[in-house]
N, C-alpha and C positions, 0 to 999 in steps of 0.2 A: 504494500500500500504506500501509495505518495501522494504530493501532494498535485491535483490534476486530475486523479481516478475518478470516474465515474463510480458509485453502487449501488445493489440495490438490496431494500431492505424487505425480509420474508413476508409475507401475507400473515394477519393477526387470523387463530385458528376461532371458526365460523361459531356463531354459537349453539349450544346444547340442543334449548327448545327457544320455540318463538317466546314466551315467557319471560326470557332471559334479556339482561339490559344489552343494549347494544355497546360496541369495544367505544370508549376515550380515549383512548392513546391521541400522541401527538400527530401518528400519519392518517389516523381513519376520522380522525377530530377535524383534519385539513383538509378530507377527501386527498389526500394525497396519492401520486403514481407512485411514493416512494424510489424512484433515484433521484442520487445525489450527487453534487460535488466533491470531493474533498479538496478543502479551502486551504488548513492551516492545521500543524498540530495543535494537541491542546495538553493539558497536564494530565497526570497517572493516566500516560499511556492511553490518551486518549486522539481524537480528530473532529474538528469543526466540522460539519459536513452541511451545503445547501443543497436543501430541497425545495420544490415549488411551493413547498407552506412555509417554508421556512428554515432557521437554521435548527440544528440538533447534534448535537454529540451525545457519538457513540464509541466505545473502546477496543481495543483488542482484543478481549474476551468475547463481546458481540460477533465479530467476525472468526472467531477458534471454533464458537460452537454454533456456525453456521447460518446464524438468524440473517448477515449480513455477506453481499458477495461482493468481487469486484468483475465490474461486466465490460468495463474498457480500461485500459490504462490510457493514463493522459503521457503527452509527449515531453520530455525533460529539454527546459529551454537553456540551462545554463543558468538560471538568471536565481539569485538572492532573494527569497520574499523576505520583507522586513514587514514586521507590523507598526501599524501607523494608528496613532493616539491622538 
């Protein structure tokens, strides 16, 4: 993972019965297509990542156990991101 990749984050599992409330998370709260950018690292081992609803960080462990793929790599320009405050 760097930063550039595209990814995409797994579908929230459907629920039980109609009865059941529907998922809040942050992608189904956004209707979200869940892919993302990866913008920028972020601390304990984690990635800013944009999506069409918005940003989110997500970690390394998201992506070890699979919830989260990388579906393009982006192309390495050379170039320094510096964050700007």
């Amino acid at each position: 993972m760097k930063v550039g990749d595209l990814v995409k984050v797994n579908a929230c599992a459907p629920a039980r019965n109609e009865l059941a409330p529907p998922c809040d998370c942050f992608f189904c709260n956004g209707n979200s297509n869940r892919i993302g950018l990866i913008m920028s690292p972020a601390p304990m081992n984690s990635w800013v990542i944009m999506f069409d609803c918005g940003k989110w960080q997500l970690d390394k462990f998201d992506f070890a156990r699979g919830d989260v793929k990388v579906i393009s790599e982006g192309e390495s320009c050379g170039l320094r991101h510096t964050r700007a405050f």
